[in-house]
C-alpha positions in Angstrom: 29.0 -36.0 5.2 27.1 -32.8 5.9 25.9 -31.8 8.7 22.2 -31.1 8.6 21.0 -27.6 8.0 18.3 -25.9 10.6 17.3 -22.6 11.5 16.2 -20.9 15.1 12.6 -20.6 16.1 11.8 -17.0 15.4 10.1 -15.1 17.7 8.0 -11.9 16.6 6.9 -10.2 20.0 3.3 -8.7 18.9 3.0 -11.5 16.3 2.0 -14.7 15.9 2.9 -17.6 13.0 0.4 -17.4 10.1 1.3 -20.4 7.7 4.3 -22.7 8.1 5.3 -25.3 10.4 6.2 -25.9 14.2 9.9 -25.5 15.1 12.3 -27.5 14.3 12.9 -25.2 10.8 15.0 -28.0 8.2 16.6 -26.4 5.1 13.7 -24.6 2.7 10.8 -25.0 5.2 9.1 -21.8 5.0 7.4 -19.9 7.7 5.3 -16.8 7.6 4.1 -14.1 10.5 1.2 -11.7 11.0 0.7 -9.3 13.4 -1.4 -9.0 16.3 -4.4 -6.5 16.0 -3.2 -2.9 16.3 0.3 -3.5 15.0 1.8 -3.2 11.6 4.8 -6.0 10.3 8.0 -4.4 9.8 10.3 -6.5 7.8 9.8 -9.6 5.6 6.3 -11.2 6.6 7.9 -14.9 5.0 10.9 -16.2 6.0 12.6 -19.2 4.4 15.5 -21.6 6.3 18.2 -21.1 4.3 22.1 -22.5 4.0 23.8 -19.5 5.9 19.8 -19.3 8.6 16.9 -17.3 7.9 16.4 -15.2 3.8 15.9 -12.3 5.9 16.0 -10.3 9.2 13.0 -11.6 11.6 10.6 -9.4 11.0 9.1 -6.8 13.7 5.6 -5.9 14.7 5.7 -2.6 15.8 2.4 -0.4 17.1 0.1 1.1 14.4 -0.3 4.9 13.7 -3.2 6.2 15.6 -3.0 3.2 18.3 -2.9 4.4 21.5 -0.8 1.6 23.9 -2.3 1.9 27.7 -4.7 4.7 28.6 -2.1 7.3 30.6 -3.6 10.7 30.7 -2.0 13.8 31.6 -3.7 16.6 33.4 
């Protein structure tokens, strides 16, 4: 017998799930990430349960170029 294959729910902090699934993640389901407005994906927007866990790193979302997080001012 073998034991049933599942991956962790991934979590991509400034992102949300775009196509796929809920958790639990079975051998070959697929999920795939965008990121929130004002961040870019870093990584591997698709990731798919494999044998061994996920086909790649869990991808980051990480702030654009030109975004300006909070409103601190100096002077």
């Amino acid at each position: 017998m073998s034991a049933e294959i599942s991956c962790p729910t991934p979590v991509v902090k400034n992102g949300v799930r775009f196509e796929g699934g809920p958790p639990p993640y079975k051998h070959l389901s697929s999920v795939t990430f965008r990121c929130n407005s004002g961040y870019e994906m870093n990584g591997q927007a698709t990731l798919t349960c494999e044998m061994n866990g996920w086909s790649a790193d869990v991808p980051s979302c990480i702030a654009g170029v030109g975004i300006h997080v909070g409103e601190e001012r100096l002077g």
